[in-house]
C-alpha positions in Angstrom: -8.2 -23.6 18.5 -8.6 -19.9 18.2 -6.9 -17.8 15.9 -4.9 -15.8 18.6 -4.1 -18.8 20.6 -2.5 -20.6 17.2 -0.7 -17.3 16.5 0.7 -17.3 19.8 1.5 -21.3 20.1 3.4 -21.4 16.2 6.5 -19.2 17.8 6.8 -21.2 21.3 7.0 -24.0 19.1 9.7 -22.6 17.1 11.5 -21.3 19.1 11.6 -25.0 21.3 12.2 -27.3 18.4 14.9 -24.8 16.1 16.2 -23.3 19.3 16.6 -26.1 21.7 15.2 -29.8 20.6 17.0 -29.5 17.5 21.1 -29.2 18.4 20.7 -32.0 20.8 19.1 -34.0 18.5 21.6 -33.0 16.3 24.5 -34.2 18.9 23.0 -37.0 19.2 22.9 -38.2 15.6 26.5 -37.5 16.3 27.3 -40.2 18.4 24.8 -42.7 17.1 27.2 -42.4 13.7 30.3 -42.0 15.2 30.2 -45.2 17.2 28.4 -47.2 14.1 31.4 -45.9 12.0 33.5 -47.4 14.9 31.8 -50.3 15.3 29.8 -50.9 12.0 26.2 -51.4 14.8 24.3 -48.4 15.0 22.9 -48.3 18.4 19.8 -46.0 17.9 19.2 -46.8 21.1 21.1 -43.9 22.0 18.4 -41.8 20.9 16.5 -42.6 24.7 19.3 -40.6 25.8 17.2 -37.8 24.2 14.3 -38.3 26.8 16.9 -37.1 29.4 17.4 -33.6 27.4 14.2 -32.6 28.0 14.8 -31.3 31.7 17.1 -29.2 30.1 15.2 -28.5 27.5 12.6 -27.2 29.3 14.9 -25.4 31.7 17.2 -23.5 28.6 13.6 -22.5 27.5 12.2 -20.8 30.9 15.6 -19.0 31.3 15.5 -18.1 27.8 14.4 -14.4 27.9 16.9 -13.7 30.6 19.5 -15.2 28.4 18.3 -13.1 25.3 17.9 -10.3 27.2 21.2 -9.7 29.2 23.4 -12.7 27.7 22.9 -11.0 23.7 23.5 -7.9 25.4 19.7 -6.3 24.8 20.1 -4.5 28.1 23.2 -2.9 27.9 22.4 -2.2 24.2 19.2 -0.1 25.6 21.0 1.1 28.6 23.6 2.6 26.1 20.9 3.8 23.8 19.6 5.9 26.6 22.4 7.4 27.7 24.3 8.2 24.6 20.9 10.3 23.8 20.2 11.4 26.9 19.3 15.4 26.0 17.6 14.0 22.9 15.2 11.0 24.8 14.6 13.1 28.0 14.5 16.9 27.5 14.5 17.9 23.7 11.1 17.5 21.4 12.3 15.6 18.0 11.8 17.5 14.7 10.5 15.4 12.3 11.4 15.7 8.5 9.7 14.6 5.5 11.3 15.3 2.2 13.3 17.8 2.9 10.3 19.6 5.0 10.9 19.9 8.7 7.7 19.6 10.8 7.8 23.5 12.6 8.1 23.1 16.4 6.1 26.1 18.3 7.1 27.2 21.9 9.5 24.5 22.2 12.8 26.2 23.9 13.8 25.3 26.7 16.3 26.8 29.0 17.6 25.1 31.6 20.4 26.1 34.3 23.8 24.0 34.3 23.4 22.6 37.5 19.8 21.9 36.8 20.8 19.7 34.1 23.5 18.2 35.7 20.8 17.2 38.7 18.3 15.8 36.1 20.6 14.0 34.5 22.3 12.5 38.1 18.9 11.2 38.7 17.8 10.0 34.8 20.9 7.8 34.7 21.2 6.4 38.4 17.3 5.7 39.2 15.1 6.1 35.9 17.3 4.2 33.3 17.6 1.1 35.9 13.5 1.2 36.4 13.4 1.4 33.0 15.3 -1.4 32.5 13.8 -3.0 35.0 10.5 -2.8 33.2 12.0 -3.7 29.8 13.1 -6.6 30.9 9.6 -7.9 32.5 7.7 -6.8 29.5 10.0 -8.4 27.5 9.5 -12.0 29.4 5.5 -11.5 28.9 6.3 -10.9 25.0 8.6 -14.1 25.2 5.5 -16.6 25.9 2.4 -14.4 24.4 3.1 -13.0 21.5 1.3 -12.6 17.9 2.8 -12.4 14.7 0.9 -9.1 13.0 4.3 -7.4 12.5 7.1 -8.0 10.5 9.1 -7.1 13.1 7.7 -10.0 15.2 8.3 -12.2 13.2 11.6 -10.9 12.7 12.4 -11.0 16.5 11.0 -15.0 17.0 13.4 -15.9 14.1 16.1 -14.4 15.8 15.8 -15.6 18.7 15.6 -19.2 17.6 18.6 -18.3 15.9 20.6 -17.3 19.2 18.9 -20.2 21.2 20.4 -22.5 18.6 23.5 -21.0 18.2 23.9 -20.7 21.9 23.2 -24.0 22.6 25.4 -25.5 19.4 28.3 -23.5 20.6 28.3 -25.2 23.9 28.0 -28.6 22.4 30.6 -28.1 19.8 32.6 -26.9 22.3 32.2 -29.7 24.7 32.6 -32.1 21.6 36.1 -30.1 21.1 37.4 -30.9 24.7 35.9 -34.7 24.0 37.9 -34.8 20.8 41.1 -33.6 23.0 40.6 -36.7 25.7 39.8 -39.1 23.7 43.4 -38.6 21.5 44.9 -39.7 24.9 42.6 -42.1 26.4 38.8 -44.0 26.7 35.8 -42.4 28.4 34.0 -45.2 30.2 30.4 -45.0 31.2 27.9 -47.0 33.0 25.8 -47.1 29.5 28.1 -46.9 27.0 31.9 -46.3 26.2 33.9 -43.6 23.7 37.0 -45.9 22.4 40.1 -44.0 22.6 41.0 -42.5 19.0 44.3 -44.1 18.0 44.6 -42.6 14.5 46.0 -38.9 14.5 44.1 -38.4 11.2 40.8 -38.8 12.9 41.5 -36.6 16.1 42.4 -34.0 12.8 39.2 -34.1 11.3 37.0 -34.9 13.9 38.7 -31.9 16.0 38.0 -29.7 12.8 34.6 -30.4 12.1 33.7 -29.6 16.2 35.9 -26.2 15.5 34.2 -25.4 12.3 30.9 -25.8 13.9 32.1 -24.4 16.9 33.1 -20.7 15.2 30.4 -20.9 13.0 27.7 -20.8 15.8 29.6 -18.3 17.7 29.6 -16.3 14.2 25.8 -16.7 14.0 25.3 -16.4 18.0 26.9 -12.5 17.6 24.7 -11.9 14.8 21.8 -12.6 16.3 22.4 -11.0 19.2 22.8 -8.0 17.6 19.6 -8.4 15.3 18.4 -8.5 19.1 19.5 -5.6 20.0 18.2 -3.7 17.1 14.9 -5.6 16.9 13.4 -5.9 20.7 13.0 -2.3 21.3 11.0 -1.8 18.2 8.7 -4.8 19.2 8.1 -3.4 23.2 6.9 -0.5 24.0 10.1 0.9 26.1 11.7 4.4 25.9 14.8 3.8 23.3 15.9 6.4 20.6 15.7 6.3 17.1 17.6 7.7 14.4 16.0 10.1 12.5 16.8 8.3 9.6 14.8 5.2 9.9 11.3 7.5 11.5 11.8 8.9 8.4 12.3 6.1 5.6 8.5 4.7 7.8 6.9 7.4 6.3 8.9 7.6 3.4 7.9 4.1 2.3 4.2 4.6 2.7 4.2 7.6 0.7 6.1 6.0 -2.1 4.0 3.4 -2.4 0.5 5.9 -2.2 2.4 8.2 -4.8 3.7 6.0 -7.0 3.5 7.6 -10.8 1.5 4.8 -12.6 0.5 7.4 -15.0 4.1 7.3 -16.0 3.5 3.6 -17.1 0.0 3.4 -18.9 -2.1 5.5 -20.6 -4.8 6.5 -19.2 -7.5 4.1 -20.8 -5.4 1.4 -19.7 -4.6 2.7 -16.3 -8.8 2.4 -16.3 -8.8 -1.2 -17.2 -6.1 -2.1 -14.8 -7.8 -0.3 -11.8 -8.7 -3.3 -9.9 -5.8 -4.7 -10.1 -3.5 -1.7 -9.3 -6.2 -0.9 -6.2 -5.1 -4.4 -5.1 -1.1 -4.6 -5.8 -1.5 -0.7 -3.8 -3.7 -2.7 -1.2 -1.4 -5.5 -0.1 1.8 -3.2 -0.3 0.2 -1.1 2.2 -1.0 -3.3 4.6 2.0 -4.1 6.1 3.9 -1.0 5.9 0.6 0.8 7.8 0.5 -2.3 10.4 4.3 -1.6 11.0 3.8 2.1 11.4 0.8 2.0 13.5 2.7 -0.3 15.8 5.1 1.7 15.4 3.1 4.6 16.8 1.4 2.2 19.7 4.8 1.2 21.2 6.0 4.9 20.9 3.1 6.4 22.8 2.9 3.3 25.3 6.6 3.9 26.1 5.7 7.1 26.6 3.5 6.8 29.2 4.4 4.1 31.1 8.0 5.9 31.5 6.5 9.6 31.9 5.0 8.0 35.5 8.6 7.2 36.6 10.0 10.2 35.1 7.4 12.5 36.9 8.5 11.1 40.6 12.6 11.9 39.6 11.3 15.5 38.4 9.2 15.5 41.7 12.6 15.4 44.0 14.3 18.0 41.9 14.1 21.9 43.0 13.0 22.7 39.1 9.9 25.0 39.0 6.8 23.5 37.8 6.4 25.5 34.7 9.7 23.6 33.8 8.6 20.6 34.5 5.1 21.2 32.3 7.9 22.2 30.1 10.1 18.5 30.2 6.5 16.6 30.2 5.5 18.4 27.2 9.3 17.8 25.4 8.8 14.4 26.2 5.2 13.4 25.0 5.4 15.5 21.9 4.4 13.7 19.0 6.1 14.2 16.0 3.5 12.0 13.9 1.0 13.7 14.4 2.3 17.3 13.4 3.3 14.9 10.5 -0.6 13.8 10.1 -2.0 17.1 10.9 0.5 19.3 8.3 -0.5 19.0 4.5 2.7 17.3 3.5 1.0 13.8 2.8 -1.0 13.6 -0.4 -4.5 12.1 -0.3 -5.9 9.3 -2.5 -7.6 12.2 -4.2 -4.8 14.4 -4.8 -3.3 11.3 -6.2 -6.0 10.7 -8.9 -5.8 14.9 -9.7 -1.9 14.3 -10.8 -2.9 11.3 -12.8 -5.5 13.3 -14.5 -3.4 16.0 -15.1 -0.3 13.9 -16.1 -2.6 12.4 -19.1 -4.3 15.7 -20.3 -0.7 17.3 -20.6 0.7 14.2 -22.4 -2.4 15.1 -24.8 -2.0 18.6 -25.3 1.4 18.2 -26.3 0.4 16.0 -29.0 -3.2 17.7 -29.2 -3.2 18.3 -33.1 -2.9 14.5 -33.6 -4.9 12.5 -31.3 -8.6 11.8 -32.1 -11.3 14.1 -31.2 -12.7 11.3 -28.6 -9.3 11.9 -26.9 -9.9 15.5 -27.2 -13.3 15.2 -25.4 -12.1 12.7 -23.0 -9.4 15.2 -21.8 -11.5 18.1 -21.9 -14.2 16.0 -19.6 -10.9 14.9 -17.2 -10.0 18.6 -16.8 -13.2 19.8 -15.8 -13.4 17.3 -13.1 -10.5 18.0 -11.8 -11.4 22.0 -11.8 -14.6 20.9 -10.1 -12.9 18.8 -7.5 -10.2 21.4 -6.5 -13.0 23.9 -6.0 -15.2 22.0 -3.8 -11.6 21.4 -2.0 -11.1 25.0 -1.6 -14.7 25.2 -0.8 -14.1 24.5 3.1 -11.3 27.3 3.7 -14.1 30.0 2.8 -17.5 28.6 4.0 -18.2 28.3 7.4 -21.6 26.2 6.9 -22.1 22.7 5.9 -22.0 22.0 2.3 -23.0 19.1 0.2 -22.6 17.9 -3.2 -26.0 19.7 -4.2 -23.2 23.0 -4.8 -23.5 23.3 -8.6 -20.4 24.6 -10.4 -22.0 28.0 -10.8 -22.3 28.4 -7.2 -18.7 27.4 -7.1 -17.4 29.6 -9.0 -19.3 32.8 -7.3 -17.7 31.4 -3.8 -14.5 31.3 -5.9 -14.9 34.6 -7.5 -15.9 36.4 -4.3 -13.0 35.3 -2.3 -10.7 36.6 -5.2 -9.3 33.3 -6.0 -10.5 34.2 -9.8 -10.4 37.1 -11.7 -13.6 38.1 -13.9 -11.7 36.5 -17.5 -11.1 33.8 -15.9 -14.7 34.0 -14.7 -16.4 34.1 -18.3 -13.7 31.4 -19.5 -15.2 29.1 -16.9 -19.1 29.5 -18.3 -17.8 28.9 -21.3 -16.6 25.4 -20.3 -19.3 24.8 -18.4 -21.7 25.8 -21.3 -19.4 23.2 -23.1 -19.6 20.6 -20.3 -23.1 20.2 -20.3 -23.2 19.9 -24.3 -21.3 16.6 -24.0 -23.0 15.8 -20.8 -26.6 15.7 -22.1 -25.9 14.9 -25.9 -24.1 11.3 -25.6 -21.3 10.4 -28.7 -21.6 14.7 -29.7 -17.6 15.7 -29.8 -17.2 19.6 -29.6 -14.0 22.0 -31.5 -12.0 22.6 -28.2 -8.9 24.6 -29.0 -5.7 23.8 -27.5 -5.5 26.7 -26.2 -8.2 26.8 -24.0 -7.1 23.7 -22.6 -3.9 25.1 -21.9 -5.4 28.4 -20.1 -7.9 25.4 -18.2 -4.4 23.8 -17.1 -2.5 26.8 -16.3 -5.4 27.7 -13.9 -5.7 25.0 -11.9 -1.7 25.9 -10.8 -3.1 28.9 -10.4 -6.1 28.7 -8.1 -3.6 25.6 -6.2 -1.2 28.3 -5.5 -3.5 30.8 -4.6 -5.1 28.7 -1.7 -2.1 27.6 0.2 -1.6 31.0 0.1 
């Protein structure tokens, strides 16, 4: 069996045996033990009665997504969801904020008349939330029967739904065992197969009746709680038009960034932070994964939504009496992409900005302490400074140099390009020979350690903020 066809059979599975075979089994382990208590002969027998659960079985299972769907109260949750943010889904572009930095929005105003509004909106609600609807609900039955587990969120949403399935079913049973409980405190149930004996002690109707009610509230408990993990779960799995707080966009991002950024120079030096490199690369790795897979998805469904609804939304504009500038103007509301203002700003840090702050973190722990640490730790600091100089130049590089360039740039020729596009001034220019002079010294003389004064480390520090500010200038 193929890997996609196993990752699509495990949930059909478990949603049949948690969701459905299990409570009747359940139920009838029930009355296998009730009538051996009874009787003191356990008729197992009873389990062929089993066999004829199947039909319904197999029939609770095909109507499941329409159950799910409109009997846990995913429709009307979307149907709300839309219209509740109706200006917000349908006619305003989303900002997008990240740490306190809100993605700017160019040529985004749009001015609409009062009873143009009120016409757009007459049609969004009556025709385009239905078809919407409409469309959820089929792509919902597809994800039902095919669907992979590459998300968190899908794995999320089978659980769930095993979870209403059972409780759905339980609470029927329980319930029906309740009434059962009620007869029987008043008289025998006779059947062809097999009889229920008439209950003459009160004591038993008690605490038979209260174990049906226990179980009966506690799966109408769980039944309500996974409906509304449902609710808040299926829209994020199908790609259909449904609003999202800004909130939870923004704690996606969020996470990915604070696992990317995290300060592991604020944990190990920097020899050890060397050692453990593999290992951190790996922990970084796995964390990640998933969070990138969710976002991605994330970004898929979005986009998907987005154009499957935009070719409904287009014929409901199309019988308006807008002008076609406003409708350009609603298309381009509507498909505007906050994620990838977000991607294309500079407001996430790079794997290589990353290893700058670690550098930078260590060399400041070591000039603070400069007088007392070796001089291999001098050197070594000296040597991580330099790179990082050498990499925020070539950075810089780009924003002044049209042509190509490669590695075969030398730092000289870096610092002319530098120095010619007034990012340095002519001190700083002589201090930099001077550190390249001593550079090369430890380059090509292996185990040689140099006098290097703090405070030309500190000048080397406080110049790199420098030429950073200087270029997002």
């Amino acid at each position: 069996m193929s890997l996609s066809s196993s990752s699509t059979l495990k949930p059909l599975l478990t949603r049949i045996s948690f969701g459905l075979i299990l409570p009747f089994l359940i139920e009838i382990l029930v009355y296998i033990i009730y009538t051996g208590l009874r009787t003191q002969d356990f008729q197992y027998s009873f389990i062929l009665v089993f066999v004829f659960f199947i039909v319904p079985i197999l029939f609770l299972y095909l109507v499941g997504p329409k159950l799910i769907f409109q009997g846990g109260r995913v429709k009307k949750n979307i149907e709300q969801n839309l219209k509740n943010n109706f200006e917000k889904v349908f006619l305003k572009p989303r900002n997008f904020i990240v740490r306190d930095k809100t993605i700017p929005l160019s040529d985004m105003e749009l001015k609409l008349t009062k009873k143009e509004k009120e016409i757009i909106q007459n049609k969004i609600q009556k025709r385009l939330i239905p078809e919407i609807l409409k469309d959820a609900e089929k792509q919902y039955n597809q994800n039902f029967v095919d669907r992979s587990h590459t998300t968190r969120n899908e794995r999320l949403l089978t659980y769930n739904e095993s979870l209403f399935l059972f409780s759905f079913v339980t609470s029927i049973l329980s319930l029906i065992n309740l009434i059962l409980i009620i007869i029987l405190s008043q008289r025998s149930i006779i059947f062809d197969f097999f009889v229920l004996d008439k209950l003459d002690s009160i004591v038993n109707v008690i605490v038979f009746a209260s174990i049906f009610g226990a179980l009966l509230l506690s799966s109408i408990y769980l039944f309500f709680i996974s409906a509304r993990q449902l609710c808040r779960i299926i829209p994020r799995v199908l790609p259909i038009i449904y609003y999202e707080p800004e909130i939870e966009r923004e704690k996606r991002i969020s996470q990915i960034q604070s696992i990317a950024e995290f300060p592991i120079s604020n944990l190990f030096v920097r020899r050890t932070q060397r050692e453990l490199s593999g290992s951190i690369e790996e922990a970084k790795r796995r964390l990640l994964l998933s969070r990138l897979t969710e976002t991605i998805s994330w970004y898929y469904r979005d986009e998907m939504a987005k154009t499957n609804a935009w070719k409904l939304y287009k014929e409901v504009l199309e019988e308006t009496q807008i002008s076609n500038e406003t409708k350009e103007r609603i298309e381009h509301h509507f498909k505007f992409d906050p994620l990838v203002q977000l991607i294309s700003s500079n407001i996430l840090t790079s794997d290589e900005e990353q290893a700058i702050k670690a550098d930078i973190d260590y060399v400041q722990e070591k000039i603070e302490n400069w007088d007392k640490i070796r001089k291999e730790e001098q050197t070594l600091s000296f040597l991580l400074i330099y790179r990082t100089l050498e990499t925020i130049f070539r950075k810089a590089l780009s924003d002044f140099v049209t042509e190509p360039q490669g590695e075969d740039v030398n730092f000289i020729k870096l610092i002319d390009i530098l120095q010619n596009n007034k990012l340095i001034t002519k001190d700083e220019v002589t201090m930099l020979h001077e550190v390249r002079f001593k550079r090369n010294v430890l380059f090509h003389s292996p185990g040689k350690t140099l006098d290097i004064g703090k405070s030309t480390m500190e000048k080397l520090l406080l110049l790199i903020n420098k030429i950073i500010k200087r270029i997002n200038e």
